[in-house]
Backbone atoms as SQL, in Angstrom:
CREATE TABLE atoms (id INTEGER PRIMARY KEY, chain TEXT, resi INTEGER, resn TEXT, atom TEXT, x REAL, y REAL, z REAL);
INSERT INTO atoms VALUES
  (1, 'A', 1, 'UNK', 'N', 65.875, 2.255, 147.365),
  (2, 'A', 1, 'UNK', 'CA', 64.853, 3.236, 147.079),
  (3, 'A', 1, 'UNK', 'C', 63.584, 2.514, 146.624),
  (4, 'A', 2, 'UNK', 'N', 62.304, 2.917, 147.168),
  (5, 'A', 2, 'UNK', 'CA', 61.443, 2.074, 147.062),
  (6, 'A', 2, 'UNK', 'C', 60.917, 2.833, 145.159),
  (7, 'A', 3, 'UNK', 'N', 60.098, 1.737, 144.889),
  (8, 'A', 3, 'UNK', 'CA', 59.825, 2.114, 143.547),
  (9, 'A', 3, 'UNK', 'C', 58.412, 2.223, 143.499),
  (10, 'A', 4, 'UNK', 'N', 57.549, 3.090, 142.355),
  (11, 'A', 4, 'UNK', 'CA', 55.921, 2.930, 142.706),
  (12, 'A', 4, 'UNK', 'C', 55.561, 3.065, 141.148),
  (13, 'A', 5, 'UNK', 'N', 54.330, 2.673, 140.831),
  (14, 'A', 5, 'UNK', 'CA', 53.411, 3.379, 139.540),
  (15, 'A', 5, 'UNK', 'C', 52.456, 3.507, 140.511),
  (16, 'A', 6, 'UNK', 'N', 51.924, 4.561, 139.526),
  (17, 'A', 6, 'UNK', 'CA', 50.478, 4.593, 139.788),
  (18, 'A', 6, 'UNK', 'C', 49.086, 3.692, 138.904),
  (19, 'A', 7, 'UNK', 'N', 48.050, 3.512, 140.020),
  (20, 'A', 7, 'UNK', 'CA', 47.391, 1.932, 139.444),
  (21, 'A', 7, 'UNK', 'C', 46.391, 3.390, 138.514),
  (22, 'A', 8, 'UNK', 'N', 45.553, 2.982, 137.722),
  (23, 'A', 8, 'UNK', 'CA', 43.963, 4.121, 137.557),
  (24, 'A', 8, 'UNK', 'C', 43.409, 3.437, 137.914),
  (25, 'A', 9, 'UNK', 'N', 42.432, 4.332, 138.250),
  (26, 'A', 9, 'UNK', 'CA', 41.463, 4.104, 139.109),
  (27, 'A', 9, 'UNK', 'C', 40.032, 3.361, 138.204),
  (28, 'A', 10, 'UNK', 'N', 40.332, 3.273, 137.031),
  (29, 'A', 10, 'UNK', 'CA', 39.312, 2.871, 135.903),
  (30, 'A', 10, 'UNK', 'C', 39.670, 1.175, 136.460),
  (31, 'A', 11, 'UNK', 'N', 40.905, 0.377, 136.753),
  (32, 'A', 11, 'UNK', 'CA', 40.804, -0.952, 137.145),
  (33, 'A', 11, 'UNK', 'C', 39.714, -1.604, 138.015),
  (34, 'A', 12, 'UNK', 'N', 39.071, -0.992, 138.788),
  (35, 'A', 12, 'UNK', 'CA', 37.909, -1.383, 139.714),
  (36, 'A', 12, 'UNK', 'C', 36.903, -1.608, 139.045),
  (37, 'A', 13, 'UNK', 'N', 36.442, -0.974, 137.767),
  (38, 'A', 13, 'UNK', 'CA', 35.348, -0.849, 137.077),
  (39, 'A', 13, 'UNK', 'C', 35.441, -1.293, 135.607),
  (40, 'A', 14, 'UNK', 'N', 36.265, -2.370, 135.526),
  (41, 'A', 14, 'UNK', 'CA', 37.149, -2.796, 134.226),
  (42, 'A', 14, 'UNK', 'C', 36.653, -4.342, 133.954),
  (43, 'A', 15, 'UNK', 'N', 35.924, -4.288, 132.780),
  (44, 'A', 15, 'UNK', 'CA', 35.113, -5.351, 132.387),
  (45, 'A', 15, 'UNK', 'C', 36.199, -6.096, 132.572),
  (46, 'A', 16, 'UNK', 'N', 37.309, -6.174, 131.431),
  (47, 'A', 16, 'UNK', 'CA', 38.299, -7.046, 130.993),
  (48, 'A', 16, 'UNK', 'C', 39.214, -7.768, 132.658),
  (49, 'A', 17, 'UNK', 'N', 38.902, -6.675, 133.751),
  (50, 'A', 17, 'UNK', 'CA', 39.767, -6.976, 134.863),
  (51, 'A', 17, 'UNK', 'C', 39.140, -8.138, 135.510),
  (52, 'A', 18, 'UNK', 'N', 37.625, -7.398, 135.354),
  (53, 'A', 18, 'UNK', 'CA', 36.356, -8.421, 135.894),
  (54, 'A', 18, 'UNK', 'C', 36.321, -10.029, 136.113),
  (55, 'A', 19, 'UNK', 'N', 36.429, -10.146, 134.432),
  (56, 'A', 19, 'UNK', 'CA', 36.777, -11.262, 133.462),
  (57, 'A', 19, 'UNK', 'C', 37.616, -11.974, 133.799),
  (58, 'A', 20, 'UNK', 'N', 39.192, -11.511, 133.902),
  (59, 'A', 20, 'UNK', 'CA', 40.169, -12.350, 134.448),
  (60, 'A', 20, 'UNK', 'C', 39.880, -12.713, 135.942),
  (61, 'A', 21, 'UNK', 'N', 39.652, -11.678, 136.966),
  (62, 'A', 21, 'UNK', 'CA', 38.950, -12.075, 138.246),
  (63, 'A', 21, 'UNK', 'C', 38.385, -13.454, 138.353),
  (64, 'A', 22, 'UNK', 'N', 37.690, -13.241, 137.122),
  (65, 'A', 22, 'UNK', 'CA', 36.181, -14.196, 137.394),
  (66, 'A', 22, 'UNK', 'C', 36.979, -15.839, 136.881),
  (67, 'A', 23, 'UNK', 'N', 37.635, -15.550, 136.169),
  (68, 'A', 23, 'UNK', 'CA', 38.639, -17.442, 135.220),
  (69, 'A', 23, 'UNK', 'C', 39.648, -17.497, 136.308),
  (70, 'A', 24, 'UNK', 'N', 40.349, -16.322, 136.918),
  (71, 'A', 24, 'UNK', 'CA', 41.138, -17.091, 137.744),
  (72, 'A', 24, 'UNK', 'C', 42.173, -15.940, 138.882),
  (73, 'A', 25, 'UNK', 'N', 41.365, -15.609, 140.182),
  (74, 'A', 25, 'UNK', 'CA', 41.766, -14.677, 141.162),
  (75, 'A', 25, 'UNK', 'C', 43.160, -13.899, 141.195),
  (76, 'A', 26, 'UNK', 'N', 43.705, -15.283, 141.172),
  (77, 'A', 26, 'UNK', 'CA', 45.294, -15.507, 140.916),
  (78, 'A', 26, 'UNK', 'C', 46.035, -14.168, 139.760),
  (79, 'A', 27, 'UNK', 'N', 45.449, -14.749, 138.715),
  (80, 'A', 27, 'UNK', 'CA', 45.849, -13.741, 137.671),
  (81, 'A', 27, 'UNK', 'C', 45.592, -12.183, 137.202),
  (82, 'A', 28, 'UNK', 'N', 44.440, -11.979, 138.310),
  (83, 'A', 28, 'UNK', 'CA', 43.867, -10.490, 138.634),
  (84, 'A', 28, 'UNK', 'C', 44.974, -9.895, 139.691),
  (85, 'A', 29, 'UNK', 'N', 44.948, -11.111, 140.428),
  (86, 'A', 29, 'UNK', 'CA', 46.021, -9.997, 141.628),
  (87, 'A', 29, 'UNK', 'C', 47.544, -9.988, 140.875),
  (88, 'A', 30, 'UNK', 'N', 47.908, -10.773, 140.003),
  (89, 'A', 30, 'UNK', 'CA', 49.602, -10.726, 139.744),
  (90, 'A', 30, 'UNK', 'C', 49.656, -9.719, 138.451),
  (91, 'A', 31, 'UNK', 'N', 48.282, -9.605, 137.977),
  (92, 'A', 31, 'UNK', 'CA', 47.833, -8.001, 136.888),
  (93, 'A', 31, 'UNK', 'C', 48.970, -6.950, 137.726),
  (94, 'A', 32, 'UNK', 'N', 47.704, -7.064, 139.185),
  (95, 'A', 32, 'UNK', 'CA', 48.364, -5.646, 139.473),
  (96, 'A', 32, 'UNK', 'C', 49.768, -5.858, 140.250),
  (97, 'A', 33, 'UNK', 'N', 50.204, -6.582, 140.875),
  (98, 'A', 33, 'UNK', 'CA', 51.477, -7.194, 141.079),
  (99, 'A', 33, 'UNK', 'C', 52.923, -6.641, 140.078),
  (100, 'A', 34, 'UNK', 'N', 52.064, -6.665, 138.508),
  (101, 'A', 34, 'UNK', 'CA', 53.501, -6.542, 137.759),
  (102, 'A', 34, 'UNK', 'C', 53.535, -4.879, 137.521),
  (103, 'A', 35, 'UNK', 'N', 52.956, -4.124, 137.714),
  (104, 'A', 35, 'UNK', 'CA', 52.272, -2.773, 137.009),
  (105, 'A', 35, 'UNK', 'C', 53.661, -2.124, 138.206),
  (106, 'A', 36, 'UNK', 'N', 53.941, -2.329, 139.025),
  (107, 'A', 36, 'UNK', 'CA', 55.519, -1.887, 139.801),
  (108, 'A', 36, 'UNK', 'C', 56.332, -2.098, 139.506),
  (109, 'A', 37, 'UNK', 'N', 56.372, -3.658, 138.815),
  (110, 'A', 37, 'UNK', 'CA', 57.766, -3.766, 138.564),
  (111, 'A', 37, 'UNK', 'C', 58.179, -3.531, 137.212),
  (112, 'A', 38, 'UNK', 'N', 57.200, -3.274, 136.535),
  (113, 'A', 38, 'UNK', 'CA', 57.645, -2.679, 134.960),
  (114, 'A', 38, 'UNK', 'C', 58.799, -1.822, 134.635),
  (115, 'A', 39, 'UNK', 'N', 59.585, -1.086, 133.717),
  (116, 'A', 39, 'UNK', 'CA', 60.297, -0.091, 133.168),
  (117, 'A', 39, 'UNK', 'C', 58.899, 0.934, 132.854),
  (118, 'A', 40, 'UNK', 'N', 59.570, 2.474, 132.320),
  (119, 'A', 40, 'UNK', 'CA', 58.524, 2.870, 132.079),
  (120, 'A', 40, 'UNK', 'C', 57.685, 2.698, 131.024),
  (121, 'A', 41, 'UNK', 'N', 58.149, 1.877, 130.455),
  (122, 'A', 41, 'UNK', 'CA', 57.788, 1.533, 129.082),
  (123, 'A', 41, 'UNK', 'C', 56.166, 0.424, 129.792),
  (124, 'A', 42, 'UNK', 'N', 56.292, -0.154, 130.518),
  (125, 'A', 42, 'UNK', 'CA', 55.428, -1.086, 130.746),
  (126, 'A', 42, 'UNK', 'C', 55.954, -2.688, 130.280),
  (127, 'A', 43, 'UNK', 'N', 57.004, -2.541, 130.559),
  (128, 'A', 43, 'UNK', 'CA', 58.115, -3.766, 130.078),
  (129, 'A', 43, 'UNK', 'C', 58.660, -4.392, 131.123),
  (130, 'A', 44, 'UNK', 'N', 58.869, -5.889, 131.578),
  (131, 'A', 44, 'UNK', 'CA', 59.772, -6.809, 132.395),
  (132, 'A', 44, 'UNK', 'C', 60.314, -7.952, 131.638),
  (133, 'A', 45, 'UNK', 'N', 60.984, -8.466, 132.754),
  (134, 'A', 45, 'UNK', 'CA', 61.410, -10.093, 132.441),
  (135, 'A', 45, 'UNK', 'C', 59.936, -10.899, 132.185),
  (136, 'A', 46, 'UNK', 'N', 59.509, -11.767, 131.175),
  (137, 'A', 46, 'UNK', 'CA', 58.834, -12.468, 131.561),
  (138, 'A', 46, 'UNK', 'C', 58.470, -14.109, 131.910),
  (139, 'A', 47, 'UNK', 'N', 59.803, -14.825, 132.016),
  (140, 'A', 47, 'UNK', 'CA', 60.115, -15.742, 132.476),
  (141, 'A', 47, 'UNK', 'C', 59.739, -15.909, 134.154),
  (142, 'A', 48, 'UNK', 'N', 58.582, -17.365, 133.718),
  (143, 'A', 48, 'UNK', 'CA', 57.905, -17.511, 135.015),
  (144, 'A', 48, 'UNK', 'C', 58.286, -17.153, 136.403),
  (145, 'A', 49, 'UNK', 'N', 59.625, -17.768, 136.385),
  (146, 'A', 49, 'UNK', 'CA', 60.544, -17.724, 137.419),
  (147, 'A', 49, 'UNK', 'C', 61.135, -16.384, 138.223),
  (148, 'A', 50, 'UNK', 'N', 61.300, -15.339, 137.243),
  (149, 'A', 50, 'UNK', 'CA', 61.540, -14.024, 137.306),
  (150, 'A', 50, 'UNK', 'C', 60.687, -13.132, 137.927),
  (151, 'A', 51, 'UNK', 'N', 59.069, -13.710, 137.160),
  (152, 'A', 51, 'UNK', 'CA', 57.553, -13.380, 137.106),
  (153, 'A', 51, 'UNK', 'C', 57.705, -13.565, 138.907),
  (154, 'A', 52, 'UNK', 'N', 57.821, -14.281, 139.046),
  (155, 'A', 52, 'UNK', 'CA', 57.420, -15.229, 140.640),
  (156, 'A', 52, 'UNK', 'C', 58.048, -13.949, 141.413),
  (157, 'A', 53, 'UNK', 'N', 59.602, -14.317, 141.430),
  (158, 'A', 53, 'UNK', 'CA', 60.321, -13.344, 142.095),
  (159, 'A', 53, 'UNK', 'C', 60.277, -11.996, 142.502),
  (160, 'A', 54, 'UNK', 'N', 60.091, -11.004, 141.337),
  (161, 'A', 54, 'UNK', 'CA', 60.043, -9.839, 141.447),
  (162, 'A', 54, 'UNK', 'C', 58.092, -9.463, 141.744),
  (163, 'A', 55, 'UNK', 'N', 57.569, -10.020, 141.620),
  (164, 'A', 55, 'UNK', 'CA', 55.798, -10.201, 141.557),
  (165, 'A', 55, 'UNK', 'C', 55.297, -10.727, 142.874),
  (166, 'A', 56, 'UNK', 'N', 55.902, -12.150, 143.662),
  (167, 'A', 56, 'UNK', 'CA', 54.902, -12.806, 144.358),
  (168, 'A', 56, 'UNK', 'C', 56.000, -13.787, 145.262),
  (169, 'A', 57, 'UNK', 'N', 57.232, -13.150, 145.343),
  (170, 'A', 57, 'UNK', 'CA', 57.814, -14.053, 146.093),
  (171, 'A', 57, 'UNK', 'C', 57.870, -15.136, 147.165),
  (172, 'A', 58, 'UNK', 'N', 56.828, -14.405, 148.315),
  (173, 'A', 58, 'UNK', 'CA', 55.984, -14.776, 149.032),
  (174, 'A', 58, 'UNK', 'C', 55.117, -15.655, 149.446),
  (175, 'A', 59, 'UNK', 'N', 54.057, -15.818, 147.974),
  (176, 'A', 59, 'UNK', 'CA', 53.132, -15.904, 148.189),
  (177, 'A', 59, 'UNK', 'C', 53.011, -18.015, 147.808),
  (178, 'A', 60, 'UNK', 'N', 52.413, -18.931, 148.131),
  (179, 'A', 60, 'UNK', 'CA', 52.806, -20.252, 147.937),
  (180, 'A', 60, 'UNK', 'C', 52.481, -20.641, 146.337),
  (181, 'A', 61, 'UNK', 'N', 52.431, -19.852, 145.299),
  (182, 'A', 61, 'UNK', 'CA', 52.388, -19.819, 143.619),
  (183, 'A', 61, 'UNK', 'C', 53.492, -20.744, 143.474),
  (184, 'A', 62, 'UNK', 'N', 53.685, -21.759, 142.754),
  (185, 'A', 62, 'UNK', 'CA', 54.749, -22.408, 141.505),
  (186, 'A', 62, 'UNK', 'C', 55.015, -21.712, 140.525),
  (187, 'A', 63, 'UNK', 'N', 55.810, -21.854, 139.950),
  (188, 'A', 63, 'UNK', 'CA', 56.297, -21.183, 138.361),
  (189, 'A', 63, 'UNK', 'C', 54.966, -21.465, 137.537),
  (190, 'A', 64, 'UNK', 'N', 54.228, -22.708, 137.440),
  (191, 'A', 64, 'UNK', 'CA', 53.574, -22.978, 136.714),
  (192, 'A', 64, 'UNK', 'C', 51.865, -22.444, 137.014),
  (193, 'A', 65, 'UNK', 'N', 51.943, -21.843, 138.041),
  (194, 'A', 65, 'UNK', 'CA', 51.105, -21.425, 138.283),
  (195, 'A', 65, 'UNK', 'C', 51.540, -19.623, 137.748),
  (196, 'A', 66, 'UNK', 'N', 52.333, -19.220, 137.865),
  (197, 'A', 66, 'UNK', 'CA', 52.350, -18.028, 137.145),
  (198, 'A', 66, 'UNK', 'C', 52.338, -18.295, 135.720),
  (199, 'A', 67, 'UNK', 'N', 53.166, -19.339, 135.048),
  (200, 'A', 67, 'UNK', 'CA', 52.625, -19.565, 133.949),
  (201, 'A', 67, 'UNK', 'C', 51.769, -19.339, 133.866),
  (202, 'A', 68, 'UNK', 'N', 50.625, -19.988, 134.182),
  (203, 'A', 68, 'UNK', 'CA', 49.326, -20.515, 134.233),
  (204, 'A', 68, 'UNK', 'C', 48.174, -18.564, 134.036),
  (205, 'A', 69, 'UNK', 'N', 48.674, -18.257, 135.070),
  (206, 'A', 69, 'UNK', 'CA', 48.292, -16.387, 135.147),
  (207, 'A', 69, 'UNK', 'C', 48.572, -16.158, 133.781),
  (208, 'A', 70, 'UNK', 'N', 49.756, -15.381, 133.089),
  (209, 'A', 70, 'UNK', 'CA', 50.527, -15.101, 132.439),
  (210, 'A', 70, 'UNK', 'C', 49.560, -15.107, 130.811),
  (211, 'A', 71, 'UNK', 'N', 49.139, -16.877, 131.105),
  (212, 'A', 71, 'UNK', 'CA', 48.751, -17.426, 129.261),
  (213, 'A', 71, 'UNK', 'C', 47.399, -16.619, 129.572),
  (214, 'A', 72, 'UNK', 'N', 46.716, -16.640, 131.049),
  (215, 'A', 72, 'UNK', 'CA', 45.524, -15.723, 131.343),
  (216, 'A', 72, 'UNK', 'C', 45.438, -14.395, 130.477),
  (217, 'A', 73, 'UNK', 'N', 45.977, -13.883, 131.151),
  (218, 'A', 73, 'UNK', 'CA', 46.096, -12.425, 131.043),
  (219, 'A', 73, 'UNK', 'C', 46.632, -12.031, 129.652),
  (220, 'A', 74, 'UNK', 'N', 47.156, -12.878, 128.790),
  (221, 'A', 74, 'UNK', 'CA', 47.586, -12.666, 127.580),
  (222, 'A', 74, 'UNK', 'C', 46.630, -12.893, 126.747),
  (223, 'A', 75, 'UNK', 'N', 45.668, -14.268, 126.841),
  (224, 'A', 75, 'UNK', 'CA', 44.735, -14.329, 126.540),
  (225, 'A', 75, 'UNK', 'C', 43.481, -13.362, 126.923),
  (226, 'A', 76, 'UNK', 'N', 43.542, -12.541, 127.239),
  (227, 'A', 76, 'UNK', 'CA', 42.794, -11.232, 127.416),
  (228, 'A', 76, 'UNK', 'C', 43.169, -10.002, 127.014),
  (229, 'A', 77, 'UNK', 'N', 44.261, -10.415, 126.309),
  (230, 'A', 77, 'UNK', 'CA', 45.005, -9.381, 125.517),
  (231, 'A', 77, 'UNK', 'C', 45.782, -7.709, 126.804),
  (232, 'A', 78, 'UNK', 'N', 45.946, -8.296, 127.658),
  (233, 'A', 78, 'UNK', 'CA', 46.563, -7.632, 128.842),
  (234, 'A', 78, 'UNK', 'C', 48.049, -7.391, 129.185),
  (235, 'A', 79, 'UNK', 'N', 48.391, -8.254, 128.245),
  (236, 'A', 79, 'UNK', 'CA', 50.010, -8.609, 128.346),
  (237, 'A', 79, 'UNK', 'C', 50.213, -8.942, 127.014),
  (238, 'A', 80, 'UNK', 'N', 51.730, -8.825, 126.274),
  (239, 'A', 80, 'UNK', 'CA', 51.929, -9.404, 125.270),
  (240, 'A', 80, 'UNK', 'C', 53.474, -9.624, 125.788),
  (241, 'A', 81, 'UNK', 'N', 53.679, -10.985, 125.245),
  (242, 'A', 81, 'UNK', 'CA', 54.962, -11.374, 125.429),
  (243, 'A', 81, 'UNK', 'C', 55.455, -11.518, 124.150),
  (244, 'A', 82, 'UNK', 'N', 56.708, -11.521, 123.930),
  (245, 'A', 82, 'UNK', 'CA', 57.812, -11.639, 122.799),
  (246, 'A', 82, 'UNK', 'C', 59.251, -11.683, 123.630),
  (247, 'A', 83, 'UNK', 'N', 59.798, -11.977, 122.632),
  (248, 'A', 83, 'UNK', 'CA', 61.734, -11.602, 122.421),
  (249, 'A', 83, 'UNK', 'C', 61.887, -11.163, 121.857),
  (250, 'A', 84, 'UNK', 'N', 62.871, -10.433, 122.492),
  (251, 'A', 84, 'UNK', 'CA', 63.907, -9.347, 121.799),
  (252, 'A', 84, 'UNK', 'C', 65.531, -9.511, 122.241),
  (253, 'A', 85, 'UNK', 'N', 66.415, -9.671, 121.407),
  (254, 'A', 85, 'UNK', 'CA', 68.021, -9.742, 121.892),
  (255, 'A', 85, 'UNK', 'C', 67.890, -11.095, 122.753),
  (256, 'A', 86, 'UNK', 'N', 67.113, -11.679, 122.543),
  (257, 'A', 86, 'UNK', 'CA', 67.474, -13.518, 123.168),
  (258, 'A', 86, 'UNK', 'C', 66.581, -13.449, 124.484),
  (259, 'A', 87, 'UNK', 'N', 66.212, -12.555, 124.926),
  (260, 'A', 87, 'UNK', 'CA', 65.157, -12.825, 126.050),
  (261, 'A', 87, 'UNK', 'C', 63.470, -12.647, 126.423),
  (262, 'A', 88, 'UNK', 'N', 63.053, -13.155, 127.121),
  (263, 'A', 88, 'UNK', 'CA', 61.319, -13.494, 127.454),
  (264, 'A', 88, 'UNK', 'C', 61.084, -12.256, 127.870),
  (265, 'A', 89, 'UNK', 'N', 60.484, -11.257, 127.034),
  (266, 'A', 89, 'UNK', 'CA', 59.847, -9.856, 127.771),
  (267, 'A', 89, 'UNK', 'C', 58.042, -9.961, 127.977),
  (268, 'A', 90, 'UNK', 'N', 57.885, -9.262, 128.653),
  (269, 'A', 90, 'UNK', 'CA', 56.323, -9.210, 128.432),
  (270, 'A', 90, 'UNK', 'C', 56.199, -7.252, 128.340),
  (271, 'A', 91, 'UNK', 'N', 55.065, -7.116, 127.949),
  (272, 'A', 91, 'UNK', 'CA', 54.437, -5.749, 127.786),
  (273, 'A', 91, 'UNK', 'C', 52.810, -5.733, 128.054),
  (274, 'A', 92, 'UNK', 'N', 52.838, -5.099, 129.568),
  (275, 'A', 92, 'UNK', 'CA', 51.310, -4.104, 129.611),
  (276, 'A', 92, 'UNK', 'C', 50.816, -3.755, 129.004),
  (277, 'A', 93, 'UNK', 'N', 49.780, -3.923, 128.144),
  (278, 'A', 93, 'UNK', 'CA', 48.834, -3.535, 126.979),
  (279, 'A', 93, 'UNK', 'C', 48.728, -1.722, 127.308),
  (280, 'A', 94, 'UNK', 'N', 49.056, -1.188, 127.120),
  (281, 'A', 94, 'UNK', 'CA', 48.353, 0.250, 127.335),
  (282, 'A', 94, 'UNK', 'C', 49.178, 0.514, 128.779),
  (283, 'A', 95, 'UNK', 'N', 50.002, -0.048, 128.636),
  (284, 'A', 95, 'UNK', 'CA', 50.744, 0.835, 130.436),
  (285, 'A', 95, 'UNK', 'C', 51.183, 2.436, 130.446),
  (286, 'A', 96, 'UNK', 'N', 51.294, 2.726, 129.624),
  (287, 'A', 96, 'UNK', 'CA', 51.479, 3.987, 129.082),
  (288, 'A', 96, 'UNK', 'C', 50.899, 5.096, 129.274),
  (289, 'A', 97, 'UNK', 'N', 49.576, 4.951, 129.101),
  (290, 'A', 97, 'UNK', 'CA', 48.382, 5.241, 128.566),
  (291, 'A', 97, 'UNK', 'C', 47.575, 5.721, 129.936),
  (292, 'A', 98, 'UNK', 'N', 47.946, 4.495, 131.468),
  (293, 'A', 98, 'UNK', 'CA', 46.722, 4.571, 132.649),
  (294, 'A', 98, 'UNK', 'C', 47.974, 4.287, 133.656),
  (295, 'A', 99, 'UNK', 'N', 49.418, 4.231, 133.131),
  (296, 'A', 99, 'UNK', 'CA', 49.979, 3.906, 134.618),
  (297, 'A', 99, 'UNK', 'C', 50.981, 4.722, 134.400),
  (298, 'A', 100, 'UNK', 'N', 51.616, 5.718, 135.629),
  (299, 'A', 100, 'UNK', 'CA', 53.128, 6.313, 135.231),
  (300, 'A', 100, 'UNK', 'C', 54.242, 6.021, 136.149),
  (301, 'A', 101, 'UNK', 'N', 55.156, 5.879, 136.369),
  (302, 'A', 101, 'UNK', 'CA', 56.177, 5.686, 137.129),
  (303, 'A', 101, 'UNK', 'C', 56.198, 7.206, 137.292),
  (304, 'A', 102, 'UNK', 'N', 56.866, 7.484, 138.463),
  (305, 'A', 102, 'UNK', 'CA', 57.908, 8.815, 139.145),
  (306, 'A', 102, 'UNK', 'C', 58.872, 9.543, 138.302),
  (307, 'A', 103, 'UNK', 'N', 58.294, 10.877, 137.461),
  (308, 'A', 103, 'UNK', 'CA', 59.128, 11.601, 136.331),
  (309, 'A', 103, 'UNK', 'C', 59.015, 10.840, 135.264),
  (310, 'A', 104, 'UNK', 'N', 57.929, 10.169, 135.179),
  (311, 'A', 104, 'UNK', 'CA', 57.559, 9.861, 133.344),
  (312, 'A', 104, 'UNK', 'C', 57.119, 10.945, 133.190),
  (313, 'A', 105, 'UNK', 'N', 56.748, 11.430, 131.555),
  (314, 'A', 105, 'UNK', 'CA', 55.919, 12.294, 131.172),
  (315, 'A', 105, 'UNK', 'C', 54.761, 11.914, 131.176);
């Protein structure tokens, strides 16, 4: 079953999106890359490797190059990573808020 969020439409016109665009292409497109594969919470794996997989399988990126995205976009306060129960999560700043999965409220 295919899976979707919805992007808003405020991302086109998004200083902060701008910004990352502008330090590094890479990390603008794997922004919107992860915004599908989230829970509804706005939650994934965030171990590079995982990052790669479910995000950009495809595409010729290294782990360290999603690293590399990742410290981006965190450093823009876009993502926050932590652990919880022994593993690398990350969280969408506001996914909540501008993105919904299928039967969120």
């Amino acid at each position: 079953m295919s899976r979707w969020a919805r992007l808003h439409d405020g991302v086109s016109t998004s200083l902060d999106f701008a910004a990352i665009c502008r330090e590094d292409d890479r990390a603008g497109l794997l922004f919107l890359l992860l915004l599908p594969q989230c829970d509804v919470y706005g939650i994934m794996a965030a171990h590079p490797a995982l990052v790669k997989a479910a995000t950009c399988p495809l595409l010729p990126w290294t782990t360290e190059d999603v690293e590399d995205c990742l410290g981006i976009l965190e450093s823009h306060g876009m993502i926050l990573r932590y652990q919880a129960e022994g593993h690398d999560l990350l969280w969408v700043v506001n996914f909540g808020t501008t993105n919904r999965h299928p039967g969120s409220a």
